[in-house]
Backbone bond lengths (Angstrom), bond angles and torsions (degrees), N, CA, C in turn:
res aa  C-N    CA-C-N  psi(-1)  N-CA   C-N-CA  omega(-1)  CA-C   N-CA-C  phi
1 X - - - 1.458 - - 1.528 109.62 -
2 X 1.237 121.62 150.26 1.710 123.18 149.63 1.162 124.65 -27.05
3 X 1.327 110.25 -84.27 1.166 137.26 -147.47 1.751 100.71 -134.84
4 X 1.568 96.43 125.59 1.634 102.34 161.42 1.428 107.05 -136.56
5 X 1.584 118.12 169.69 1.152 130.58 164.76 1.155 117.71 -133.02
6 X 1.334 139.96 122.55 1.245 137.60 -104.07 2.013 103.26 -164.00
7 X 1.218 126.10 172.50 1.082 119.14 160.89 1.841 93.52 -127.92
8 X 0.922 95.57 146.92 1.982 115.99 179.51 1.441 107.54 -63.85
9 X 1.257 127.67 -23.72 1.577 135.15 -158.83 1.756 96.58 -80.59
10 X 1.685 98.64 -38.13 1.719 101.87 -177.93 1.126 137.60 -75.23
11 X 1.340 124.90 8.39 1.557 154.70 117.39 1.559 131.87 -117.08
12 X 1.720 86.21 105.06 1.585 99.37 -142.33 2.075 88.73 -78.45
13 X 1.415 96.97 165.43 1.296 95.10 171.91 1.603 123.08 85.56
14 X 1.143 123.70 -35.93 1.460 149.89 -173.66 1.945 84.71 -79.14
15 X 1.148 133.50 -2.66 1.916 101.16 169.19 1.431 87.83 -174.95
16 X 1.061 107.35 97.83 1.947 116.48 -174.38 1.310 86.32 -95.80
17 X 0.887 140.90 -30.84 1.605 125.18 177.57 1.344 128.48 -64.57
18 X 1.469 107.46 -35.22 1.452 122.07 -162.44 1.227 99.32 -94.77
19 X 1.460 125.86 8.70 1.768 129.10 -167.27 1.729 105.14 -97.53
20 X 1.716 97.80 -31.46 1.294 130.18 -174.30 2.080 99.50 -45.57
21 X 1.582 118.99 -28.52 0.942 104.47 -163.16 2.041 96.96 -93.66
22 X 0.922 98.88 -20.62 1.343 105.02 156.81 1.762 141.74 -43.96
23 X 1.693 95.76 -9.50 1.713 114.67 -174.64 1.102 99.39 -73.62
24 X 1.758 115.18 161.55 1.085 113.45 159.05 1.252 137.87 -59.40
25 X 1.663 114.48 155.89 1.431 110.63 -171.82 1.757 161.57 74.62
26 X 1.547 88.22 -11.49 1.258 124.81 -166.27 1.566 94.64 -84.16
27 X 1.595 137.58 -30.31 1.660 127.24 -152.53 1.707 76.73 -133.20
28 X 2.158 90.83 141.88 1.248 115.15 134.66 1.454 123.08 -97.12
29 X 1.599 126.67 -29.49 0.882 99.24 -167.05 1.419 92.04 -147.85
30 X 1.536 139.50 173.46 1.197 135.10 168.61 1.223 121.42 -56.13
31 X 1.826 125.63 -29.32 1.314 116.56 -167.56 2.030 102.33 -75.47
32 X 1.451 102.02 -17.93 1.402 118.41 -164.82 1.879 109.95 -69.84
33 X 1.462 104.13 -49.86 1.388 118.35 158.39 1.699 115.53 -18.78
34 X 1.978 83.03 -95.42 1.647 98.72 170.55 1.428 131.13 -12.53
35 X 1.471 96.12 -55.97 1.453 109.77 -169.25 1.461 117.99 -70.47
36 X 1.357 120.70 -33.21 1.841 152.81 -169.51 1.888 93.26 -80.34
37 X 1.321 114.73 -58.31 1.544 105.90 176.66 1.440 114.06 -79.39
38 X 1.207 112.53 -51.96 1.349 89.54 163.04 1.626 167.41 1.47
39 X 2.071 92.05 -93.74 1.302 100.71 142.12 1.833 136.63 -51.83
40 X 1.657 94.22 -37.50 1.723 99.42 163.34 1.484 119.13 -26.32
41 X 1.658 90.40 -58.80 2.030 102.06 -158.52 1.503 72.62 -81.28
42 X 1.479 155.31 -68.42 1.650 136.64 -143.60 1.617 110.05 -44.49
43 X 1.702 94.87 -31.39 1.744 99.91 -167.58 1.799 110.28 -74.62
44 X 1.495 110.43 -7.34 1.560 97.23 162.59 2.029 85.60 102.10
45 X 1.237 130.01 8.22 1.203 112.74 -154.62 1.806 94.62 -109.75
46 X 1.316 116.84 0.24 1.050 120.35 -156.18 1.844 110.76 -128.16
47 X 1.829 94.51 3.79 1.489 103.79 -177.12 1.557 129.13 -63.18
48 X 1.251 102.58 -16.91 1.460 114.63 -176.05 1.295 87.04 -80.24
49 X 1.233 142.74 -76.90 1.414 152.45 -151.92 1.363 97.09 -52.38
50 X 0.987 160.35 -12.33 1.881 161.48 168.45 1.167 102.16 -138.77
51 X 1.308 141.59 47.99 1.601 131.26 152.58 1.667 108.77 -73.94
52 X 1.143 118.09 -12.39 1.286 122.99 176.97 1.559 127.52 -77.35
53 X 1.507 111.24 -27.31 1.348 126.85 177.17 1.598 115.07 -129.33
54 X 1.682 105.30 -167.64 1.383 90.66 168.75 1.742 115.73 -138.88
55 X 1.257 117.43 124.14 1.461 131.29 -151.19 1.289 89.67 -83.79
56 X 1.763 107.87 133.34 1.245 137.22 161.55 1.023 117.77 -83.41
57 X 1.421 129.56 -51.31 1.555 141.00 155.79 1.394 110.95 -163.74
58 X 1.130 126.68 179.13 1.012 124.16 -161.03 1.801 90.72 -131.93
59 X 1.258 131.60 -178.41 1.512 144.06 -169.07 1.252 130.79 173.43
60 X 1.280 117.20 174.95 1.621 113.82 -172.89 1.860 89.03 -141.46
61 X 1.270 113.35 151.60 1.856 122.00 140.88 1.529 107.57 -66.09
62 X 1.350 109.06 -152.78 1.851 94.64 -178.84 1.884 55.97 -166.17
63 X 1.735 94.11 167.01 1.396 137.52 -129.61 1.486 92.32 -49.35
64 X 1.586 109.35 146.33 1.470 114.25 174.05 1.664 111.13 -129.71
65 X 1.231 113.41 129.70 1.485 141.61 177.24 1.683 116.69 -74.80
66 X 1.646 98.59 153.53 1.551 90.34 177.59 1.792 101.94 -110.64
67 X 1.658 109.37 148.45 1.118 110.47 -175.18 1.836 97.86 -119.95
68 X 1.085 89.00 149.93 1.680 98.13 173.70 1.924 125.16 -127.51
69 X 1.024 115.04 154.46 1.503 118.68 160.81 1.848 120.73 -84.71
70 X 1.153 114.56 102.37 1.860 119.62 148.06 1.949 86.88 74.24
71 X 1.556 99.65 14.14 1.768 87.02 167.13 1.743 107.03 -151.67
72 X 1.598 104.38 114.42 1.127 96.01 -170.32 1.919 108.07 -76.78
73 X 1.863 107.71 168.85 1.719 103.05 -168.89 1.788 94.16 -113.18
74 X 0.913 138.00 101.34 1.559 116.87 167.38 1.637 109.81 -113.31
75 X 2.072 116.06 -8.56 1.104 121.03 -168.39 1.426 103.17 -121.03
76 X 1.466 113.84 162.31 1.331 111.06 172.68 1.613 107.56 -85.02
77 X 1.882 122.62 -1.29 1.045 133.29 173.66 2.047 95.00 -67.52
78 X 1.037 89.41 -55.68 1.959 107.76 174.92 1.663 108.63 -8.47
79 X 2.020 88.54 -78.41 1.168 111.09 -166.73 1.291 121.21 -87.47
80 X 1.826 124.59 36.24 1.003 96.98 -172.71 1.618 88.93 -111.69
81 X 1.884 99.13 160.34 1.453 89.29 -175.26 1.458 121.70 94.45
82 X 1.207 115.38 -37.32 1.315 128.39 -167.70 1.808 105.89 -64.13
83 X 1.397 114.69 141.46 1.390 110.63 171.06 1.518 129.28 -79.22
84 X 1.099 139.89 62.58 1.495 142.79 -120.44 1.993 88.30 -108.26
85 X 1.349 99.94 130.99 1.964 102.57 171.43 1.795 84.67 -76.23
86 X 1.625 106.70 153.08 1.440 111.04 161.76 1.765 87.90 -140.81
87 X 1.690 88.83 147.85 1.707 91.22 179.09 1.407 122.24 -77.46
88 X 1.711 109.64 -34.84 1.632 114.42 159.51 1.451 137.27 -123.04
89 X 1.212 115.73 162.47 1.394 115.59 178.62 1.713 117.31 -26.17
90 X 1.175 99.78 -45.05 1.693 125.02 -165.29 1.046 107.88 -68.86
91 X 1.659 127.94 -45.52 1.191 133.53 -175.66 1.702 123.11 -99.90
92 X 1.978 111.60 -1.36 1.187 123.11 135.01 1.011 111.13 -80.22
93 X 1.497 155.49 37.34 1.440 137.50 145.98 1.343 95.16 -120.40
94 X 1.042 143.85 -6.38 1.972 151.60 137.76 1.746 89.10 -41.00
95 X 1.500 107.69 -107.21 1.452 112.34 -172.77 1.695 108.13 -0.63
96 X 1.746 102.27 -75.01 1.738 107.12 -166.62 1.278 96.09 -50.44
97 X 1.194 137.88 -65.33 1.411 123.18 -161.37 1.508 114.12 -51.47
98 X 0.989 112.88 -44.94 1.367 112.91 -175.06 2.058 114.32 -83.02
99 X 1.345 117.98 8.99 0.963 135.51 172.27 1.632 139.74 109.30
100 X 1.351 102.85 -14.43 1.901 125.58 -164.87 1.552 79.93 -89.62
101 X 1.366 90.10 169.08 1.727 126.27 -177.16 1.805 94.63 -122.54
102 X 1.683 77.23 110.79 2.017 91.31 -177.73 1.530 84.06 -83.25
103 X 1.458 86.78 161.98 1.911 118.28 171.55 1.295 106.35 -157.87
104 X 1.604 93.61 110.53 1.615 111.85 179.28 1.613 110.52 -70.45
105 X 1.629 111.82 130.70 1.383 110.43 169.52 1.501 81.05 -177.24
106 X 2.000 88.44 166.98 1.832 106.62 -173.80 1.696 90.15 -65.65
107 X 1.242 98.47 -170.12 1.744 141.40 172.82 1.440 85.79 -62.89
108 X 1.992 114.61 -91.40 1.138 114.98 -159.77 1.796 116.87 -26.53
109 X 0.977 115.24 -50.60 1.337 120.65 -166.48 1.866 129.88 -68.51
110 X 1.320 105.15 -0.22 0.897 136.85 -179.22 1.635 107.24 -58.10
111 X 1.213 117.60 -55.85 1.592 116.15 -132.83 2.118 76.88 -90.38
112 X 1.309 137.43 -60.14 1.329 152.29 145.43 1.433 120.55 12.66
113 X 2.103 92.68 -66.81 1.822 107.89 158.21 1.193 117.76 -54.85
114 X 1.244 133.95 -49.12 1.507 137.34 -135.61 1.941 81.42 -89.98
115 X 1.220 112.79 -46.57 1.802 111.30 -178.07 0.997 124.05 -90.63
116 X 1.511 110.35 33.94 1.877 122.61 167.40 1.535 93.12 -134.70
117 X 1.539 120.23 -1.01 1.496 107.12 -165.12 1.739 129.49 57.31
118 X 1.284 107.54 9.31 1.471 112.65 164.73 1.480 123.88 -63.17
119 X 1.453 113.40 -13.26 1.564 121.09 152.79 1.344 105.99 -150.78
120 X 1.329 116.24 159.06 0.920 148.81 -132.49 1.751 105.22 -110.58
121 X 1.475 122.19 -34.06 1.441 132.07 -179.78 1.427 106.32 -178.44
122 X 1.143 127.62 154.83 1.333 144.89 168.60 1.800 139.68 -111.42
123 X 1.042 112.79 131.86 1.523 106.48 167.17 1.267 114.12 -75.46
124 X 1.770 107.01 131.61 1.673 98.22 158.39 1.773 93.11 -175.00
125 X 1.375 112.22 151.00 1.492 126.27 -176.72 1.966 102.09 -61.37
126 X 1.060 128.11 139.54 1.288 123.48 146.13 1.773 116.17 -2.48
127 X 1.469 100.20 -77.36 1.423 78.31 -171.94 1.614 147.98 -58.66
128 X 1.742 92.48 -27.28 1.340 121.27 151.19 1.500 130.60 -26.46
129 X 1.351 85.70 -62.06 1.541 110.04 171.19 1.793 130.08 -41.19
130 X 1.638 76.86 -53.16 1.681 94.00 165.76 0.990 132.32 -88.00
131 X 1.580 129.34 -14.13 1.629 151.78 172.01 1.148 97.76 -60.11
132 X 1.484 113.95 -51.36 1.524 98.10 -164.13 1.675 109.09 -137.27
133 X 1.327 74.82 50.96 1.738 100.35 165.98 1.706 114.15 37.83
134 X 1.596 97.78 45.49 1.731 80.84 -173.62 1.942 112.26 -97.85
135 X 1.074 86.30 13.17 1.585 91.83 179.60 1.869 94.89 -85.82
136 X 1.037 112.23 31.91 1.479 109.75 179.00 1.535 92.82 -116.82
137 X 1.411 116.14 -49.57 1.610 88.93 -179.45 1.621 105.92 -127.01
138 X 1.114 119.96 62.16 1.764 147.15 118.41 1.399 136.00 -122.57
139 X 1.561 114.60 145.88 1.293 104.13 -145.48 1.957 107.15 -121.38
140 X 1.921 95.37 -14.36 1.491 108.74 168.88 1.398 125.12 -117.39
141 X 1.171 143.71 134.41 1.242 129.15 172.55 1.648 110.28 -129.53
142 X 1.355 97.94 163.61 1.897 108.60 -172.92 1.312 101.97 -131.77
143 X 1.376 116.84 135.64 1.124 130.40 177.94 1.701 92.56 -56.13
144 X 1.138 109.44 131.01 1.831 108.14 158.42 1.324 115.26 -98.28
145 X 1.316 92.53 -47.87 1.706 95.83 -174.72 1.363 138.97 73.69
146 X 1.618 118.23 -19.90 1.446 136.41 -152.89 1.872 98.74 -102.62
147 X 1.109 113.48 4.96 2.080 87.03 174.11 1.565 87.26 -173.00
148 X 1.873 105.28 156.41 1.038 78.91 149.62 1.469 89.97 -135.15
149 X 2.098 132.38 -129.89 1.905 83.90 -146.13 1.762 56.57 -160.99
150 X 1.655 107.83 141.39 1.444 126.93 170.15 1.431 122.81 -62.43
151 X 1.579 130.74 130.59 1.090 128.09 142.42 1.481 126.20 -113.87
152 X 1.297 102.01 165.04 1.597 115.47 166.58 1.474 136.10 -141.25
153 X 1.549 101.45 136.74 1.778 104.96 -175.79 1.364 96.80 -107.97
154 X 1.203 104.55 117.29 1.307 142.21 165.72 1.371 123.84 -104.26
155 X 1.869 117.81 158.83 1.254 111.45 -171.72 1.864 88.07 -161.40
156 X 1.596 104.34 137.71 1.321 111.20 -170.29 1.309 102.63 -52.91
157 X 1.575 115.85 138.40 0.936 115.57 177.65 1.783 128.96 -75.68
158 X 1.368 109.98 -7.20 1.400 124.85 -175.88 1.551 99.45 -84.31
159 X 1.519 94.29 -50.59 1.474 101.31 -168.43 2.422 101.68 -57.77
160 X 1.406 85.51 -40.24 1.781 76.94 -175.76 1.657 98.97 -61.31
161 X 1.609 127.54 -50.47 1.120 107.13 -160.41 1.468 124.28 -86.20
162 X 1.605 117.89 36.51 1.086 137.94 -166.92 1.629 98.08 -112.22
163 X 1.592 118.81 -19.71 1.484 107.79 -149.26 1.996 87.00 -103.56
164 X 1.308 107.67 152.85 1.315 107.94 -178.91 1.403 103.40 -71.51
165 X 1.499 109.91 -177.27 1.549 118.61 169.31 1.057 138.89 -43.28
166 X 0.944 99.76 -70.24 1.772 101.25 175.01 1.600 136.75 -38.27
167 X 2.049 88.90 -50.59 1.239 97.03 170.85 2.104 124.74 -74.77
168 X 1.217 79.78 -9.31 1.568 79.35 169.42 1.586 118.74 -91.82
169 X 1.249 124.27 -20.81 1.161 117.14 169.50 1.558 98.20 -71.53
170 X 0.920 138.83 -62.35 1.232 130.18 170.54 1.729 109.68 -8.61
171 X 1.739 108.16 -60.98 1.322 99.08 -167.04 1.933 99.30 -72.50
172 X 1.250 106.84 -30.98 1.187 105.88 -179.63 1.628 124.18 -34.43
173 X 1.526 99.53 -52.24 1.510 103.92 -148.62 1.334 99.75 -98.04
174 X 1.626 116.22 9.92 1.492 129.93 159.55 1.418 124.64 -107.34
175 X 1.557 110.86 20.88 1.271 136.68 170.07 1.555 128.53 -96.71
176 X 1.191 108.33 173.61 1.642 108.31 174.56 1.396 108.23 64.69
177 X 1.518 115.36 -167.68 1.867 142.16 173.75 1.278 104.85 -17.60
178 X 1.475 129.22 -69.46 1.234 129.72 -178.09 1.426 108.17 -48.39
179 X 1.231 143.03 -83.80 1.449 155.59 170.29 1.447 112.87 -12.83
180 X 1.921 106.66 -42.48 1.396 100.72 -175.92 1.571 119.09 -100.32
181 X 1.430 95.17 -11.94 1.924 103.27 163.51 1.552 104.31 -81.18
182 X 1.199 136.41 -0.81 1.305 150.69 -163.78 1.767 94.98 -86.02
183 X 1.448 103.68 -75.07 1.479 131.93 166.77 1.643 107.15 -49.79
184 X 0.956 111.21 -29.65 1.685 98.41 -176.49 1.590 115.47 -90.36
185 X 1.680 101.32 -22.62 1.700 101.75 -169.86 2.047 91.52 -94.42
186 X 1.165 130.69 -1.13 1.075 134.69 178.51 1.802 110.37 -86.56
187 X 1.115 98.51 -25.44 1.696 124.70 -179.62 1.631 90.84 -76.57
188 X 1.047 112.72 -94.23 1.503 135.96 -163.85 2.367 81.08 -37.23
189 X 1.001 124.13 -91.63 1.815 116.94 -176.66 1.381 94.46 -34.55
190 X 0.904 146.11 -66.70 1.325 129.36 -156.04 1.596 112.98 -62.51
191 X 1.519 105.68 -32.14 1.900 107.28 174.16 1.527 100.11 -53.13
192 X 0.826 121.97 -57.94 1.934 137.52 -166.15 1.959 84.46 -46.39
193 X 1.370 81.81 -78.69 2.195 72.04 -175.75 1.490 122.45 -24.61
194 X 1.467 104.15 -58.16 1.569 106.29 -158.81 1.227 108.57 -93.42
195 X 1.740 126.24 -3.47 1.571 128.08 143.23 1.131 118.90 -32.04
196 X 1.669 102.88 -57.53 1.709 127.38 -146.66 2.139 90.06 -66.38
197 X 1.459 93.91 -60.26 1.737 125.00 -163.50 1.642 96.69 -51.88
198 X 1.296 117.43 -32.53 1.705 129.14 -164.10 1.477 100.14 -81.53
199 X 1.384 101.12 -43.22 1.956 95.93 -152.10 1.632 107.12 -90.31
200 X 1.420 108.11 -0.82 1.505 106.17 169.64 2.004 129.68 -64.73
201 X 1.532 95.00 -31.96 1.497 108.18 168.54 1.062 122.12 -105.34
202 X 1.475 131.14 -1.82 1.687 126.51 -141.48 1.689 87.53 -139.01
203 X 1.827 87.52 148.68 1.973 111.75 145.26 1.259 110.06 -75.12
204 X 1.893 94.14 139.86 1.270 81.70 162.45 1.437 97.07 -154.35
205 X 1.674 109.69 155.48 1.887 120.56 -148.56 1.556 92.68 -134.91
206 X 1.270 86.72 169.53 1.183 116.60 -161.15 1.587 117.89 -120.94
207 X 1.535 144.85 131.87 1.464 125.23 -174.77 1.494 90.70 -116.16
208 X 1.305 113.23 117.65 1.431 119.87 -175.44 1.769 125.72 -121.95
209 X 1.070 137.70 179.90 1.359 152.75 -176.51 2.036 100.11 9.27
210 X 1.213 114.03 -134.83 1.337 104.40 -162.11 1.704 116.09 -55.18
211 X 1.855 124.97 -17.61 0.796 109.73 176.68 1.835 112.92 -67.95
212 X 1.164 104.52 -48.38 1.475 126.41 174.85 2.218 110.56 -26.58
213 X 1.248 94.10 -63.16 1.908 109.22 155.93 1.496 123.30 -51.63
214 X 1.500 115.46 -14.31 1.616 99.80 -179.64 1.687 77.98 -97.16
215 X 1.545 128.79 -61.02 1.424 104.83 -163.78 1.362 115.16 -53.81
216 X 1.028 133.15 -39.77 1.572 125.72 176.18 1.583 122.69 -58.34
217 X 1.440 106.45 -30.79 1.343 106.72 151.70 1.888 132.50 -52.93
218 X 1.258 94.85 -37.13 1.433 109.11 -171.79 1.682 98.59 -77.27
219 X 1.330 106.72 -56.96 1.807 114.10 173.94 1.795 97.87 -45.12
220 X 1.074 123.98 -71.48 1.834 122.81 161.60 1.629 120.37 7.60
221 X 1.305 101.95 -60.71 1.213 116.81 -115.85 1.802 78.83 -109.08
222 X 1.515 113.93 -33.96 1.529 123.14 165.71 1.095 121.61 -89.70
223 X 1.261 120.96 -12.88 1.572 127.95 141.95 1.594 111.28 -27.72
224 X 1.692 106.93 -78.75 1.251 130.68 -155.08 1.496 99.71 -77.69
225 X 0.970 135.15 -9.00 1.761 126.63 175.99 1.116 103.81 -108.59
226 X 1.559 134.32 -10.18 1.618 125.21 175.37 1.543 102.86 -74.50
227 X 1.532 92.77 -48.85 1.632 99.73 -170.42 1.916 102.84 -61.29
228 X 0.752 103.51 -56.70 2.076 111.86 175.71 1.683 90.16 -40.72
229 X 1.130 116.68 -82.78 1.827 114.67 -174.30 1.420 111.20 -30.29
230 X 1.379 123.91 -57.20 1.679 124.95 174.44 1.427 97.87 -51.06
231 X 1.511 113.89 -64.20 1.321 93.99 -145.24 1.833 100.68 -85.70
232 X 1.449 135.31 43.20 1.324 136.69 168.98 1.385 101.67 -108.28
233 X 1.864 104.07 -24.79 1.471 106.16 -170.65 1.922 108.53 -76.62
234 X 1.400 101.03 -4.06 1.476 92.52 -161.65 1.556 131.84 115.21
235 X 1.779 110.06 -32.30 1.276 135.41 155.07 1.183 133.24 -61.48
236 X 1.370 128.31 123.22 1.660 131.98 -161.61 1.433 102.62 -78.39
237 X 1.751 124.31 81.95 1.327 132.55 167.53 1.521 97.38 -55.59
238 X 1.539 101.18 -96.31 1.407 99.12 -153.95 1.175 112.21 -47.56
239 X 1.693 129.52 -25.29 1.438 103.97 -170.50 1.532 116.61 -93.26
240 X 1.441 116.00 6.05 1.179 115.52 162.09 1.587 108.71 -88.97
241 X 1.182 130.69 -30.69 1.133 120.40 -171.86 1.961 103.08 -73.08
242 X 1.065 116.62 -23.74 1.416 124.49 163.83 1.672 117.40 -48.40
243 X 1.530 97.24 -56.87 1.538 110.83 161.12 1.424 123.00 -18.23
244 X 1.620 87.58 -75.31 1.632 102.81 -168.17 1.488 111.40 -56.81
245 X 1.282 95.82 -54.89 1.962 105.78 169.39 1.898 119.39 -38.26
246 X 1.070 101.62 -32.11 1.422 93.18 170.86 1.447 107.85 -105.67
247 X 1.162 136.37 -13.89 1.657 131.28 178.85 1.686 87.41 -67.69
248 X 1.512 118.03 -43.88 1.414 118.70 -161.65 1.890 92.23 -64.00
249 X 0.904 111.37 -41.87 1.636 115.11 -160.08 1.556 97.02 -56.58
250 X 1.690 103.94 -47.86 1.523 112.53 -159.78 1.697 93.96 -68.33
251 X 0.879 102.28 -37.44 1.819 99.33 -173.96 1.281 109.18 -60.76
252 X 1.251 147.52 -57.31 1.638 152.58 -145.75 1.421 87.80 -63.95
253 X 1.387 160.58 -48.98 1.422 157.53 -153.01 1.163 108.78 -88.44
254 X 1.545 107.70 -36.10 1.303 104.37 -150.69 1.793 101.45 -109.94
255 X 1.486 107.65 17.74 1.566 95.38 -163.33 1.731 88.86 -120.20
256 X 1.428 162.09 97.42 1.236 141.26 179.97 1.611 108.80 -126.18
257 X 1.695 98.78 76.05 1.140 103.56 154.90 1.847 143.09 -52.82
């Protein structure tokens, strides 16, 4: 194909850097994401990780929740055990820490699992939820709140450097910051939909006061060993994850959707 848009989690390993925006805590909102990876890859820090193709922009969803079947989650007693889909590597080593048994697979495959009982609950943002109709076979959901999870629009790179001038500025000047605050404020309306579409049949809970502190501890705690793993490998964890923290800072003022 040309052109795909993709989530990073579905060839795992291929951009340990760009997963980094995926940690806990870092996003309020989807347009906030966008903007934080983004500038990342503009700053040149992210060139190794796509020397292979050619990046249209890069993006985030904004915060994704866990949903379950006929068992509500408000404890980490809840979730332990539980067969939970996670979309990336990063955010199955979240799950384990915090106790569930991740199972790697796409989105599509979701709604299929959940109605053979081959897992048990799933991650996915609101809108997700409603895209692909999985509020049809789950019946509780919990705010998670803790990540939300990288994408990228991409376009073969042969195929771009095949097209004459013109038409590439074309793709050009529909590239980068704009494109991915584009994708993020389309995220953020679309949560509102699949809120609205979700809460007509479904529970929905809350992880609060001291329980609320052990999961954030656990999110913590996989914070600090992703970044240690990059940076043993040679890769600037913490100081990219520093990065993002201030692209995120620079964004909150400057973004008022």
């Amino acid at each position: 194909m040309d052109i795909a848009w993709t989530v990073h989690g579905y060839t795992a390993g291929r951009v340990s850097l760009s997963h980094i925006v995926e940690l806990s805590g870092l996003l309020e909102t989807a347009v906030v994401g966008p903007f934080a990876l983004q500038k990342l890859y503009d700053s040149g820090a992210l060139d190794a990780e796509y020397d292979e193709t050619h990046v249209l922009f890069v993006n985030t969803h904004w915060l994704w929740h866990l949903h379950t079947k006929g068992k509500a989650v408000t404890t980490l007693a809840d979730l332990k055990g539980l067969k939970i889909c996670r979309p990336t590597a990063v955010i199955g080593k979240l799950l384990e820490e915090l106790g569930a048994e991740p199972v790697g697979m796409s989105a599509p495959r979701i709604y299929e699992s959940m109605q053979r009982g081959t897992i048990d609950g799933y991650m996915l943002p609101w809108e997700s939820v409603k895209g692909f109709r999985a509020y049809e076979v789950s019946d509780h959901h919990t705010e998670f709140c803790f990540y939300a999870i990288a994408f990228v629009l991409t376009m073969n790179k042969a195929r771009y450097d095949s097209l004459p001038a013109d038409l590439k500025k074309v793709i050009d000047d529909n590239s980068g910051l704009d494109g991915a605050i584009r994708a993020g404020q389309g995220f953020d309306k679309g949560d509102v939909a699949g809120l609205s579409a979700t809460r007509v049949t479904c529970a929905f809970h809350k992880i609060a006061g001291s329980e609320r502190e052990a999961w954030e501890a656990g999110a913590t705690r996989i914070t600090a060993s992703y970044l240690k793993k990059l940076d043993d490998k040679g890769l600037p964890g913490a100081e990219t994850y520093g990065n993002v923290k201030a692209y995120v800072a620079e964004c909150q003022p400057e973004l008022k959707w």
